[in-house]
Structure formats: C-alpha cells, structure tokens
Legacy VTK file of the C-alpha trace (Angstrom):
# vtk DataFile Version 3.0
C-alpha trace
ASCII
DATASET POLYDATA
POINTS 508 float
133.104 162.950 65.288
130.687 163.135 68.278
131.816 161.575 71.725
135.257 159.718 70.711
137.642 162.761 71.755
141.171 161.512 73.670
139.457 161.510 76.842
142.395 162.116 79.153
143.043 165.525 77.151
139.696 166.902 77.152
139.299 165.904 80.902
142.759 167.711 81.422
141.821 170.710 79.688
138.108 171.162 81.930
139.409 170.521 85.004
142.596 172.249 85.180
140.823 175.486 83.578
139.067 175.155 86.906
141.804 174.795 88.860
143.687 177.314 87.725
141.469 180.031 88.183
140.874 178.690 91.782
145.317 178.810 92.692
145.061 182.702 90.813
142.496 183.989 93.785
144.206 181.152 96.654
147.666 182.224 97.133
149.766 179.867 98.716
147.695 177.188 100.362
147.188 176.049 103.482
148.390 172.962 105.665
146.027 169.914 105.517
145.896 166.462 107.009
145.788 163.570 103.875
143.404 161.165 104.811
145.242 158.560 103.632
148.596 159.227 104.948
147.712 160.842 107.867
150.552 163.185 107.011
150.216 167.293 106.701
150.859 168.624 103.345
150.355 172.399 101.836
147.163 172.177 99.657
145.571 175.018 97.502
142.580 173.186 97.521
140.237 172.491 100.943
137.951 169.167 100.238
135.399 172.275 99.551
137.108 173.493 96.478
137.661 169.598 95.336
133.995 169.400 95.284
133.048 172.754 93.888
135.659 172.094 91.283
134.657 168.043 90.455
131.202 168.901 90.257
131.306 171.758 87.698
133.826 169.272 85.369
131.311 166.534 85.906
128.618 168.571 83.835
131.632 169.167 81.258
132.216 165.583 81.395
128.710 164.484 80.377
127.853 166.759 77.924
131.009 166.858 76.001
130.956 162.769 75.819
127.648 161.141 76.919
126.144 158.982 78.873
126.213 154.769 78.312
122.317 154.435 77.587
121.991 150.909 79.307
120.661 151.686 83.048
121.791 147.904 83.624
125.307 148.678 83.345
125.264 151.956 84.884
123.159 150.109 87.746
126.010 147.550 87.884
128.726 149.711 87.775
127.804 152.044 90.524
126.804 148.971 92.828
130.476 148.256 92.782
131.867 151.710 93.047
129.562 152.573 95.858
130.315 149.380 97.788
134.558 150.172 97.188
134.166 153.780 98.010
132.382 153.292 101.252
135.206 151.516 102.788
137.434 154.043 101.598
139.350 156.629 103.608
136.789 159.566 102.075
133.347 157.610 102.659
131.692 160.462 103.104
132.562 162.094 99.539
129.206 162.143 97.756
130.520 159.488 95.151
129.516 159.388 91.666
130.202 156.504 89.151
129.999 157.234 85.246
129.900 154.881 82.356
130.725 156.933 79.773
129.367 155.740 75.788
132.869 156.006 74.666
135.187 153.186 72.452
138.154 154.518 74.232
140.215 152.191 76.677
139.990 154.524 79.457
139.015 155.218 83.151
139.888 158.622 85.321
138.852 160.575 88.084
138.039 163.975 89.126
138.339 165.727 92.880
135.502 165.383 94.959
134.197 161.238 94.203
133.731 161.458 90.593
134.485 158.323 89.049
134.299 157.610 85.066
134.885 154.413 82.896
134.408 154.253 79.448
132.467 151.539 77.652
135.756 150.778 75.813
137.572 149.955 78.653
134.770 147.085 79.768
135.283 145.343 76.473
138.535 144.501 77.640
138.124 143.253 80.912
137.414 139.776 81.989
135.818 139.871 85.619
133.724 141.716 88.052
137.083 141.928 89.931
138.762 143.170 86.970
136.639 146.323 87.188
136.902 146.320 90.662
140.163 147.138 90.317
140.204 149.545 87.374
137.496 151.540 89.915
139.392 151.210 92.846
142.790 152.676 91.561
140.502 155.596 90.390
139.137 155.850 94.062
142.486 155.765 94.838
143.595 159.182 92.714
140.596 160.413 94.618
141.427 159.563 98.385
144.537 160.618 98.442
143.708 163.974 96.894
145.837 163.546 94.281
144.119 166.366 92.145
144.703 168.705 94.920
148.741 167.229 94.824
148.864 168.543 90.842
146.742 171.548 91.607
149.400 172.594 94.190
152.665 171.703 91.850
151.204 173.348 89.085
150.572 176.417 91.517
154.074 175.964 92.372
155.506 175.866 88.709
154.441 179.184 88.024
151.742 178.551 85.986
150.284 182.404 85.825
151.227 182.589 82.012
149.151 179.494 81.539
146.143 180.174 83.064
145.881 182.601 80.765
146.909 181.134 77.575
144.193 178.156 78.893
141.349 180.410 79.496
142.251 181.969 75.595
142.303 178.320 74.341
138.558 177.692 76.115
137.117 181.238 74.653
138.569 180.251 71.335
137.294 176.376 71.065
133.654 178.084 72.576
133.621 181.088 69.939
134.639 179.271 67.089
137.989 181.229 66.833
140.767 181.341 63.916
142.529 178.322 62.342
145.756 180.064 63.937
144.253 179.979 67.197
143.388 176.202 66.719
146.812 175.618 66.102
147.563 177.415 69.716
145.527 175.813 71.308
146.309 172.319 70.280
150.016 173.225 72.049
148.303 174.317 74.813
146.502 171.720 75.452
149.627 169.417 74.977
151.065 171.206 77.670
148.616 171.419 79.927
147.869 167.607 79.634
151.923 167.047 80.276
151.448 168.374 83.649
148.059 167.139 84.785
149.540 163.557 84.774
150.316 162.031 87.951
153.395 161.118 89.138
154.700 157.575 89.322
154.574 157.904 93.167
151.032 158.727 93.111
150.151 155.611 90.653
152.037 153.557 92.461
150.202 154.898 95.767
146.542 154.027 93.735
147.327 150.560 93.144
148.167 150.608 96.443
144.861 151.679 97.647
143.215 149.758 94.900
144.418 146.333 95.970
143.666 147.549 99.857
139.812 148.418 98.654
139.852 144.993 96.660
140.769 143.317 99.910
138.170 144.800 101.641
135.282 143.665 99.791
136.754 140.765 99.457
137.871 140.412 96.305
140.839 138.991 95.436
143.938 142.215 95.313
145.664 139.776 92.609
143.429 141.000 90.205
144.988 144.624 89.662
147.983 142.793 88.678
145.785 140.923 85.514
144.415 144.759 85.212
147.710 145.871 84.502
148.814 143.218 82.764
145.680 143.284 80.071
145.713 146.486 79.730
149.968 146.603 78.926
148.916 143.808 75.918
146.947 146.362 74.354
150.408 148.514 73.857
151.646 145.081 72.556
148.868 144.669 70.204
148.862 148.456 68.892
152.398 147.642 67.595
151.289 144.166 66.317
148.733 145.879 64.309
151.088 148.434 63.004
153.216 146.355 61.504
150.506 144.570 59.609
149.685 147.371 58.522
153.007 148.459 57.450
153.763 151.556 59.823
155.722 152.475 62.939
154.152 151.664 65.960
152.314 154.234 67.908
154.542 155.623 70.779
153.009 156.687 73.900
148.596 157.089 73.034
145.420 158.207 74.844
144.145 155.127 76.522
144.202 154.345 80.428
148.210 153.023 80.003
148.939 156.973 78.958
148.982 158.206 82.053
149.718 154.379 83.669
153.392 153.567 83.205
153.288 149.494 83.472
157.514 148.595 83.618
158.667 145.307 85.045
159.209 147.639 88.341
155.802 148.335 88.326
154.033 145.103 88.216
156.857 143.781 90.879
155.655 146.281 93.286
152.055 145.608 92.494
152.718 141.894 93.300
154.664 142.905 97.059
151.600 145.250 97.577
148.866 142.352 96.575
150.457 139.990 98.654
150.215 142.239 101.957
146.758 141.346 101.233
146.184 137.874 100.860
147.617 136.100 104.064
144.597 134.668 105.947
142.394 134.745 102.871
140.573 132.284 100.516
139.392 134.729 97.828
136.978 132.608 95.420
134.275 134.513 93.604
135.957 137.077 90.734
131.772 137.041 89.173
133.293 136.568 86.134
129.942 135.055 84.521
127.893 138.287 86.212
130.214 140.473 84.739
129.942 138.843 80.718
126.347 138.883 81.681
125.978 142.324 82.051
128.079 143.529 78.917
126.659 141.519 76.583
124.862 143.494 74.224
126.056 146.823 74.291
128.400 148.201 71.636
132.061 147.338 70.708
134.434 149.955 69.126
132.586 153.289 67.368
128.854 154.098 67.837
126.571 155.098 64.730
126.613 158.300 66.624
130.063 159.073 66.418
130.638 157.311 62.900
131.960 153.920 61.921
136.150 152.885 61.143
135.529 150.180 58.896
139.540 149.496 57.542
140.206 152.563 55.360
136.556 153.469 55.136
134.689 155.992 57.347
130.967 156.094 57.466
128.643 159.005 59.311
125.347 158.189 58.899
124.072 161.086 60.866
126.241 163.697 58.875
125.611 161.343 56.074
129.412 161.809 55.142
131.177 158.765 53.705
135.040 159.359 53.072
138.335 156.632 52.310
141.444 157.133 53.867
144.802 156.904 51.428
146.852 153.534 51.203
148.994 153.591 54.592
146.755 156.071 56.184
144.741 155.394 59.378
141.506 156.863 60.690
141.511 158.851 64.000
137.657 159.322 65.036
137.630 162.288 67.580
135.160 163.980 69.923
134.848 166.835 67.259
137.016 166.306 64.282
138.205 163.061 62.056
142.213 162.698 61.424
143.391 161.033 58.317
146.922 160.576 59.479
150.221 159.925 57.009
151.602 156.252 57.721
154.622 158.560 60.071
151.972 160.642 61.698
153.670 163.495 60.306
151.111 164.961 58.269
147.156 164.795 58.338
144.050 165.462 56.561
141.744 166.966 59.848
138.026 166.964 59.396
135.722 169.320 61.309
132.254 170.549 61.246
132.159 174.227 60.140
131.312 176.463 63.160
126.807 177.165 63.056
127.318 181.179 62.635
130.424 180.832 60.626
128.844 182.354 57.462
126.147 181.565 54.364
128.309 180.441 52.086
132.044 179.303 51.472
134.108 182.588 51.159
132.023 184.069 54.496
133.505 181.058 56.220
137.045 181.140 55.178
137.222 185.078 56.245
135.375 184.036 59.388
137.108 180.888 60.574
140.445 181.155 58.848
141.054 184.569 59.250
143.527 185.108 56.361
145.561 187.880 55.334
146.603 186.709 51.900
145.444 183.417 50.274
143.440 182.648 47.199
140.452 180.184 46.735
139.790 177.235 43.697
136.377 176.200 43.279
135.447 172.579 42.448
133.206 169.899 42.867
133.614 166.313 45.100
131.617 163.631 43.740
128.585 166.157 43.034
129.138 168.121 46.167
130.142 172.206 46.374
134.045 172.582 47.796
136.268 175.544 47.800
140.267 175.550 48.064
142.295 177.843 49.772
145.577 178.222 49.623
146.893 181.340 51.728
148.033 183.009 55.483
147.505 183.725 58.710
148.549 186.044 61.122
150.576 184.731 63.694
152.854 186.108 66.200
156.076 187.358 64.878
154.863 186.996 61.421
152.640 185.160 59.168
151.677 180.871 59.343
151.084 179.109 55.730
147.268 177.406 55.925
145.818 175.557 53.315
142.122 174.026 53.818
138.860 172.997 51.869
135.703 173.674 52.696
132.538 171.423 51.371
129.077 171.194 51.602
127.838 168.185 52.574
125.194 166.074 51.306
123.241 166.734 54.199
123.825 170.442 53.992
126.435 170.957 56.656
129.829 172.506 55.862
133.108 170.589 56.334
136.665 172.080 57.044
139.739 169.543 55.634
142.770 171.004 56.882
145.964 170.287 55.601
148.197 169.666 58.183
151.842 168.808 58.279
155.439 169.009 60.909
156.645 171.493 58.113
156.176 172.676 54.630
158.161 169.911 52.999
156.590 167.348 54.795
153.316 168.636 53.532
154.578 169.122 50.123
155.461 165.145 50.176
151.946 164.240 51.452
150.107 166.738 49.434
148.785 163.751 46.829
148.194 161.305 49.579
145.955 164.019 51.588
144.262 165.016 48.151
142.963 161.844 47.439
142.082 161.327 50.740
139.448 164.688 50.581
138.816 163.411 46.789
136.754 160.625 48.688
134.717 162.831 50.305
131.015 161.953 49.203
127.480 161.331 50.899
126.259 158.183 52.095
125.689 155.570 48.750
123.657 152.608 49.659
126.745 150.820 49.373
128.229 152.685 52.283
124.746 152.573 54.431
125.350 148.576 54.078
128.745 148.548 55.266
128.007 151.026 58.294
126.860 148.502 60.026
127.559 148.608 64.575
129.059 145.880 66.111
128.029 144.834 69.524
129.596 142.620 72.374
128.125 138.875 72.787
129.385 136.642 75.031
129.463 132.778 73.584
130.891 129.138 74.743
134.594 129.792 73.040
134.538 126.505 70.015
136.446 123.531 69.453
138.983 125.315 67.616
139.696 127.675 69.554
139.738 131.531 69.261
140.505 131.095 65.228
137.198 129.756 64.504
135.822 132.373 66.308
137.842 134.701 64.358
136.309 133.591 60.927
132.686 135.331 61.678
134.351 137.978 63.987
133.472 141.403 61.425
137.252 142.934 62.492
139.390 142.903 58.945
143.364 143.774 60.791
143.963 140.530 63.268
140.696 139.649 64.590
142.015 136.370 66.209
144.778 138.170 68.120
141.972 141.118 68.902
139.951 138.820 70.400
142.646 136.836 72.228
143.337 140.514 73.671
139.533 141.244 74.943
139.207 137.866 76.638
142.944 138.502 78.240
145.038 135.459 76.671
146.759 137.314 74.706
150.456 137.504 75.801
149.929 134.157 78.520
147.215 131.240 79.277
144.526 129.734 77.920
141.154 129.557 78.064
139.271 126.062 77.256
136.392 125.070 74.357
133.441 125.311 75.975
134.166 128.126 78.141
131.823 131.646 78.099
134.227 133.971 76.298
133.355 137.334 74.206
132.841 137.695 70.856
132.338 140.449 68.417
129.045 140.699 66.028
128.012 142.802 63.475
LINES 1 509
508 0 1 2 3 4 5 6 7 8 9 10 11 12 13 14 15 16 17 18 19 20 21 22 23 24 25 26 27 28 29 30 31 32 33 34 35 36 37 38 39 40 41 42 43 44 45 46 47 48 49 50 51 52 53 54 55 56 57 58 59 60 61 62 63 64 65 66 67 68 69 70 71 72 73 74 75 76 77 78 79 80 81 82 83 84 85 86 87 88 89 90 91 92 93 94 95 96 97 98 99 100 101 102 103 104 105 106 107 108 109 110 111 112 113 114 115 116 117 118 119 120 121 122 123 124 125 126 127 128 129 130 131 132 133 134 135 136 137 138 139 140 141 142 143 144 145 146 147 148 149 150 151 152 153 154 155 156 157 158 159 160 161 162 163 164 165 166 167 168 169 170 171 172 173 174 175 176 177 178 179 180 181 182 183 184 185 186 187 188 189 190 191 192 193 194 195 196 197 198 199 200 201 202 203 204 205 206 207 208 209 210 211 212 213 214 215 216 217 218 219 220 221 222 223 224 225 226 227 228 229 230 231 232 233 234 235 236 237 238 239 240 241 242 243 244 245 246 247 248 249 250 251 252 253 254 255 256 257 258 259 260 261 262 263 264 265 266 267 268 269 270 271 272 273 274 275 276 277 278 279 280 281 282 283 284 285 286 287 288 289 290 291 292 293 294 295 296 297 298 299 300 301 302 303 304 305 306 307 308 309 310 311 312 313 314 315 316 317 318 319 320 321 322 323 324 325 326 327 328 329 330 331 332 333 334 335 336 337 338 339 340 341 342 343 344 345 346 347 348 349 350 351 352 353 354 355 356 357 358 359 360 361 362 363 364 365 366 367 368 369 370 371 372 373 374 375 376 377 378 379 380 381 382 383 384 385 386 387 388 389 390 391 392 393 394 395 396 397 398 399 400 401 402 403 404 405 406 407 408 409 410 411 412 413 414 415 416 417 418 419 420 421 422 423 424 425 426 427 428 429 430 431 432 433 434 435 436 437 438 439 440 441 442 443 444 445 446 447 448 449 450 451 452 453 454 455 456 457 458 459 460 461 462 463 464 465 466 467 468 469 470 471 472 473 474 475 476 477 478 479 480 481 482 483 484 485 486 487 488 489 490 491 492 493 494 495 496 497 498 499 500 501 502 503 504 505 506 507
C-alpha cells in the first residue's frame, strides 16, 4: 500500500494531465521534422514542451513511487542508458535513467529523456544485454517523439471533455474527495490509460530503434528478441498460476507486455529487424555475470515498505495491519490501496488509508469521505479493534449509487476504509460472505504474523545437480516456485541451463 500502484496507469494519468492542459492553450500544432524519420509531421508539442512536460512528471514519478536505494544499481543502470542514448538520434536530450523500488514487471518513458525501470522488471532478466534492450526500446518511445505522436491524436480526438473530467479526477484523488467521485475517477483513468498506449506501429518502430542502439554499442540486437520472448512467458506463467490456483486466468494486466503486444507477427518482425544488424558482426560479451553481480542482493517481489503477499496472508508492518484473504481470493498490493479480489474479479474487498483531515472519529469520516445521503451505520469490534458499518447512498448523476464500506481503527491508530465493491448488486450480494470474512481478518500485527513478514531478496548461486527443483525446495515462494524460478532465469518455455552454472535464486 505504498509504492506498488499499476505503474503504467499512474504514469498515464500524470503525464497526460500535463499534456492536456498544454493541447487546450496550443491549438493546432505546428509542422516538425522527426528526428528519426526525417519526415515532417504536425506536432502540438515543440522538443520545449516535451521537456517542460517530462520534467514536471519526473518529480510525480519519484515521489508517488520511490527511488531503488542501492546507488550500485542506479550507477549501473544509468552507465548503460547514458552510453545507448548518446548514440541516439536525440543525444543531446538531457537523459535521465530511473530505477524505480517497485515489484512490478515494468519499464516506460516520458518526453524529454526520462527513462524508468522498475526493480521488478530486473528480476526477470538474464543479461546486461537483456536490459540493454528493455532501455533501448524505451529510448526508442523517446526519439521518435512518440509522446508528442499521442499528445497530437488525443488533441485530435476531441479530448476537451476529458481534460476536464482529468483535471476533476486529480483535484479529487489530491483533496480526498467522495467515494462517488472515486468511483469516477477510476473510469477516468481507464480511459485515459486506453488512449495513452502506443500504437503497434510505434512499438514496432522502438524495437526497431532498440535493436539499432544495441548494434551500436555493440551488443548483440538478438537480444530484444529473448526480451520479448521472457517477458511473453510471464503471460504464460500468470495463467499457469491461475489454474493452480483454481481461477480464470488474468486477461490483459499492468506489466511491461500491457502496453507490448508480443504475437507471432511481432517477434517475426523483430527477428527481420535484428538481422539487418548482425551481418559483419561477431557479437560476444552479453555481461551476463556483471549483470547477476550487480542484482544480487536487492529485493524480490513486495518491500516491507509497501507490505508483504505471503499466499492468502497480507502483512504491513509499518501500518502494523495483518489481514487473510478468503479461499479463491487473491491479493492486489497497490500504490495506495490493497484489493482482495473474488476468484472472477468481479467483486472486491478495497483497502485504503482514511484521508489525514477526514474527521476525529468514525461517523465524521463517513459524512466526510462518503458523502451519503441516506445510509445507516453498525458498530462492532474486529479482533479487539473499533469498526463501523455502513450501509447507505450516494449522490450520483441522474440519481443515487448504493455504497457499502467499513471503517476501522487500526492497531496503530490509523483509520482504514474496506469498500465493498462489486460489477452489480447481485454480484455483490453473492460475494457478500466471502468479502465479510475477508474484513473479519482484519487485526494488528501478532508475533506470529511479524515472523512470517519476512522480505525476500535476490541471490545469485551455481544452479545444483538437480536442477532448478532442488533449488525450488528452499526457494520461500508457496504457488510453483520451480516454474517461477525457471521464469526469472528465462528457461521457462525453451532451453536449458547446466548444474554448475550462476543462476538466481530467491531467499528469505
């Protein structure tokens, strides 16, 4: 519940607010030359407004999901990134490489050389050339001013009515706002994340580039094929997972593939484009051993910080919260709430902090924050702790919306909104139990949970005799570790790596 939001979204959301206002006072644009195409295109952004814009979403950026504390990485991560992005088409951007302290699988870019990869991502991939490649794609985005591309579309699409129902959404989220205008904004934020996503022409153009930067610096362009291909097992392993777990795989997600379409098509193309590359060249050094060398250490999955999955078990030490999702149920950790979703991720049990100022005691914060026009509250108790039910409406337009939320007192002293959310009222009806005992957990930090919120870190080790399902027997992962960490050292879906050989492991 700290840094773990869906990072495309949130990234989305900042930037575009940006952009938006800027296309409200530009008008129609003006002809530019792309400095990768060498082509003349209409633009509603000069290279002046790409950095004016990038650097005020930067600051967003940071503060909403923090820094990677580990100047060795961040050293090691720029060092590439610089060396790509000065033999790029835009060298004389002002670049800026990020590694961000989040679990999610995910790398993106903003206009004017800002360049972000999560820690998540890292976990997963095998070689300095690997990362290379993830960076150069980004550079990519970046080059061809691809923000400026969706700035101008959107500009095109008539996005007025947006802007405004954005820049609502932002004052809302800031000011603490009203459980309807939550609701809003969530759609809004749908929407606007819909149409930030570039086009398959534009990823197809980054792999391009990526596999031309690769080149370059002489690494070899092959590798944003494995990229690709990695990254598409984790889609493969999401669904392997969810039928262990006995529900439907997820369908589309928040990770780098979101926004990343990799078809048969794709990696075909990426192979043609790759190949331009290679005639003439003996590419030998991927620095796969630098690369293991610099990640070991630093942490795998959730950070204390942001609060521990551990199988149907969540742990916050900070908030000193403990809670235990229902049978089927599974735990989405966000930047600033916790989803207990229903095994159709129709229904959910949503978990937020109660806004500072929202009032001294329970009813102050359900006029406050909810808002209601009708409703009526239940007093209880959760293992010891002070919670109020309520049970009521909303104003919404054209009429009323049903809400139905608790709020609690922590053990720390903080007060928690559960939300009861649902597709409709019958679907909530048939989860009602399910998200009951779900907020039944609810409960501070036993020394039984304190043991079990243990963080697990990233080693690198020489892979055993048996293979990856000895390693699997000490790895602390309870749904598939073998095939998990098959996955991170990329043999999942094809090849083979040999006892002996330096692969990553999981620790506790």
């Amino acid at each position: 519940m700290t840094s773990n939001q869906a990072m495309w979204m949130r990234v989305s959301k900042t930037w575009l607010l940006g952009c938006l206002t800027a296309l409200a006072l530009v008008g129609c644009g003006t002809r530019t030359i792309n400095p990768v195409t060498g082509q003349q295109e209409r633009s509603v952004m000069s290279e002046a407004d790409e950095i004016r814009e990038g650097a005020k979403a930067h600051q967003e950026v940071l503060k909403e999901y923090g820094v990677l504390k580990n100047d060795r990485v961040q050293n090691y991560v720029n060092d590439i990134g610089q060396r790509l992005a000065k033999i790029s088409q835009r060298s004389q951007l002002k670049w800026t490489f990020t590694v961000l302290d989040s679990p999610e699988i995910n790398a993106f870019a903003l206009p004017g050389g800002y360049v972000y990869i999560t820690r998540g991502i890292m976990a997963y991939l095998d070689s300095e050339a690997d990362l290379a490649g993830v960076i150069g794609h980004e550079i990519g985005h970046v080059t061809a001013r691809h923000g400026a591309q969706r700035a101008t579309r959107q500009q095109d699409a008539a996005l007025g009515v947006l802007l405004g129902n954005v820049l609502g959404a932002v004052l809302d989220a800031k000011g603490g706002g009203g459980i309807g205008q939550q609701i809003g904004q969530a759609t809004q934020a749908v929407a606007a994340g819909n149409i930030a996503r570039y086009g398959r022409e534009q990823e197809l153009q980054a792999d391009g580039l990526g596999a031309e930067y690769l080149s370059r610096v002489n690494y070899d362009p092959r590798n944003m094929i494995d990229v690709i291909r990695v990254l598409k097992d984790q889609e493969r392993f999401a669904a392997e997972v969810a039928r262990a777990e006995g529900r439907p795989a997820p369908q589309g997600g928040n990770s780098w593939l979101a926004s990343h379409p990799s078809n048969d098509q794709r990696l075909e193309s990426i192979n043609k484009i790759a190949a331009q590359y290679q005639a003439g060249k003996n590419y030998v050094d991927e620095g796969r051993v630098r690369y293991l060398q610099v990640i070991d250490g630093i942490a795998f999955g959730e950070s204390p910080e942001q609060g521990l999955t551990r199988g149907r078990n969540f742990y916050h030490s900070a908030l000193n919260f403990a809670m235990t999702a229902s049978s089927g149920f599974r735990i989405v950790n966000e930047a600033d709430q916790l989803n207990f979703v229903s095994p159709a991720g129709d229904a959910a049990l949503i978990v937020q902090l109660a806004p500072p100022n929202a009032g001294r005691n329970h009813d102050e914060i359900i006029r406050n924050v909810v808002k209601p026009v009708s409703g009526r509250s239940d007093r209880y108790t959760l293992n010891g702790l002070q919670a109020t039910h309520f049970t009521g409406a909303v104003a919404a337009q054209g009429g009323q919306r049903a809400v139905e939320l608790t709020v609690a007192t922590g053990a720390g002293g903080q007060n928690f909104l559960m939300i009861y959310a649902a597709k409709d009222a019958a679907t909530l009806q048939r989860n009602r139990a399910a998200l009951r005992e779900t907020e039944g957990s609810f409960r501070g930090m036993s020394a039984q949970d304190t043991a079990a919120a243990k963080p697990w870190v990233l080693r690198t080790t020489a892979l055993p005799r048996g293979g990856f399902s000895d390693l699997a027997r000490t790895a602390p992962m309870t749904t598939l570790p073998e095939q998990q960490l098959k996955l991170m050292n990329g043999v999942y879906s094809t090849g083979a790596v040999q006892p002996g050989a330096l692969v990553k492991m999981v620790v506790q």
